[in-house]
C-alpha positions as CSV (number, residue, x, y, z in Angstrom):
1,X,0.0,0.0,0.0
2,X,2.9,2.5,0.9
3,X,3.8,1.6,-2.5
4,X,0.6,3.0,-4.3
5,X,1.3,6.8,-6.0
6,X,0.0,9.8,-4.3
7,X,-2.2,12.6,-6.8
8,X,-2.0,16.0,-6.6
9,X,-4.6,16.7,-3.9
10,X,-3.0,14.4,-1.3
11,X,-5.2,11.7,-2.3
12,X,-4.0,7.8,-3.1
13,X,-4.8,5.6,-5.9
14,X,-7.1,3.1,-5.2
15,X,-5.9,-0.4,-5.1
16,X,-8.1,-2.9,-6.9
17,X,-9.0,-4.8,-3.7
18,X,-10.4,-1.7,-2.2
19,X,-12.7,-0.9,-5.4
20,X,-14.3,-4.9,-5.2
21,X,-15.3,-4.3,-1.6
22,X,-16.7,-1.6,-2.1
23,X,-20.3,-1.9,-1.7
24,X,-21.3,0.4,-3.8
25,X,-19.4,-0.4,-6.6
26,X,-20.8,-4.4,-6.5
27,X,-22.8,-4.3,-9.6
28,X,-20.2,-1.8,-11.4
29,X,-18.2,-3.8,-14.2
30,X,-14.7,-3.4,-14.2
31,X,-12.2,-3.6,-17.6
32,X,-8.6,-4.4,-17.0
33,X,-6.1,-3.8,-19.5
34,X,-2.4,-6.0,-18.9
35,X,0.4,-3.6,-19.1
36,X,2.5,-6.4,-18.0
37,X,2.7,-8.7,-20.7
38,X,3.0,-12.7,-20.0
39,X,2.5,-12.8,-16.4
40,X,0.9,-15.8,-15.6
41,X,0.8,-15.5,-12.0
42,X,-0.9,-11.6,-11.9
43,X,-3.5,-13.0,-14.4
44,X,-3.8,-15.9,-11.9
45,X,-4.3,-14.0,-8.8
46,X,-6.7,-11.0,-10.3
47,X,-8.7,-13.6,-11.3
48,X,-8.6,-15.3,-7.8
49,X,-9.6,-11.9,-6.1
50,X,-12.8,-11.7,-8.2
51,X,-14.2,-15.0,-8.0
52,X,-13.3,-15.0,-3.9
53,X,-15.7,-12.2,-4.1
54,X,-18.3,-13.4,-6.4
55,X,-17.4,-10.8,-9.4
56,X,-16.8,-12.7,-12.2
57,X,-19.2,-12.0,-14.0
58,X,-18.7,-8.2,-13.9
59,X,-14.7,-8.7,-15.1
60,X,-13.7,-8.0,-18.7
61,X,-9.9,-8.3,-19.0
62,X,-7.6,-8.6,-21.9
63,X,-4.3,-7.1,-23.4
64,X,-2.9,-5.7,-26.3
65,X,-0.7,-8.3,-26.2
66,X,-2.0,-11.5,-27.6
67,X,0.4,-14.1,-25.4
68,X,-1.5,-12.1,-22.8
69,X,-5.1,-12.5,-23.9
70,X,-4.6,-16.0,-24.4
71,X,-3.4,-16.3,-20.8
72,X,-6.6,-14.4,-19.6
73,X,-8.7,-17.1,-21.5
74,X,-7.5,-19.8,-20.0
């Protein structure tokens, strides 16, 4: 968390965890774009932290990258 960036106003970014928990934010969809490209075990654990929280089924992911994608299909 220490590691997150600070904005301008003070504020910190919101970590992905924080935003699924959020209760008013349950039926919000949420689109994540890979930067890092071919990491099996990021793809593995984002998609761990949504189906521990039910949220599945409001997760569309993918890459530019299509060694990437493929890994997000599986």
């Amino acid at each position: 968390l220490s590691e997150c960036p600070v904005l301008a106003d003070g504020e910190r970014v919101t970590r992905l965890e924080e935003l699924l928990d959020d209760n008013d934010l349950q039926k919000a969809p949420i689109c994540l774009d890979f930067k890092v490209h071919n990491d099996a075990r990021l793809i593995e654990e984002v998609y761990e932290m949504f189906s521990r929280r039910g949220r599945l089924d409001r997760l569309v992911w993918g890459s530019f990258s299509e060694e990437t994608r493929r890994l997000c299909y599986q």
